[in-house]
N, C-alpha and C positions, 0 to 999 in steps of 0.2 A: 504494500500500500504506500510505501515512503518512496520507493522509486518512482511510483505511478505519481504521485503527486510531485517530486521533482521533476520530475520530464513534463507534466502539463504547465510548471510554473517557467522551465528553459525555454520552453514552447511558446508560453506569454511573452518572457523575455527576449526573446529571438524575435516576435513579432511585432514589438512595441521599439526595441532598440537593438539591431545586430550588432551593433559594435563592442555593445557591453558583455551579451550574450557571450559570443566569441571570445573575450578577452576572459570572461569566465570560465569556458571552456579547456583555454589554455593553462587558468590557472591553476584550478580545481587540483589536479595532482600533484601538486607543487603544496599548496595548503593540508592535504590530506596528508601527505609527507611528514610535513612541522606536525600536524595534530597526533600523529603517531607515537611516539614517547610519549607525552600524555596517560593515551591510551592505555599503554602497557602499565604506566606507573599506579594508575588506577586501579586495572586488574591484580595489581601487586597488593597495593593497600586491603583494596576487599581480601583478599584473602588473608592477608593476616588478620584482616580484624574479625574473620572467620572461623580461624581457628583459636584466636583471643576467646569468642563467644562462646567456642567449643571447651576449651581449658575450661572457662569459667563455670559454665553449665555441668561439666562433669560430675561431683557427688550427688548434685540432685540427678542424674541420670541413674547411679549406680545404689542411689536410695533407693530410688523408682517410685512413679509418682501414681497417690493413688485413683485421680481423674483425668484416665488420660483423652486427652483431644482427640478428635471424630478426626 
């Protein structure tokens, strides 16, 4: 659905002003590059603070709980 709606808004943008469009075009993997580490750093973090969540929640795990969630 997110591609779909990007391609009909390049579409817009393509029809409204090619020049911009185009220059988007060209840049787009250039910016998606830089946002790259980002990315990763991100994924990094959630996982630690995943297994943060995990350490922590442990004894009540291994107590076991007596209402457990549906």
């Amino acid at each position: 659905m997110k591609i779909l709606l990007a391609f009909l808004l390049c579409g817009i943008l393509f029809f409204c002003c090619w020049p911009l469009a185009i220059i988007l075009l060209i840049a787009w993997p250039f910016i998606w590059l830089l946002s790259l580490p980002f990315r990763i750093v991100a994924v990094v973090i959630e996982a630690i603070l995943a297994l943060f969540k995990a350490v922590l929640f442990l004894p009540a795990r291994l107590l076991g709980n007596p209402h457990p969630r549906p």
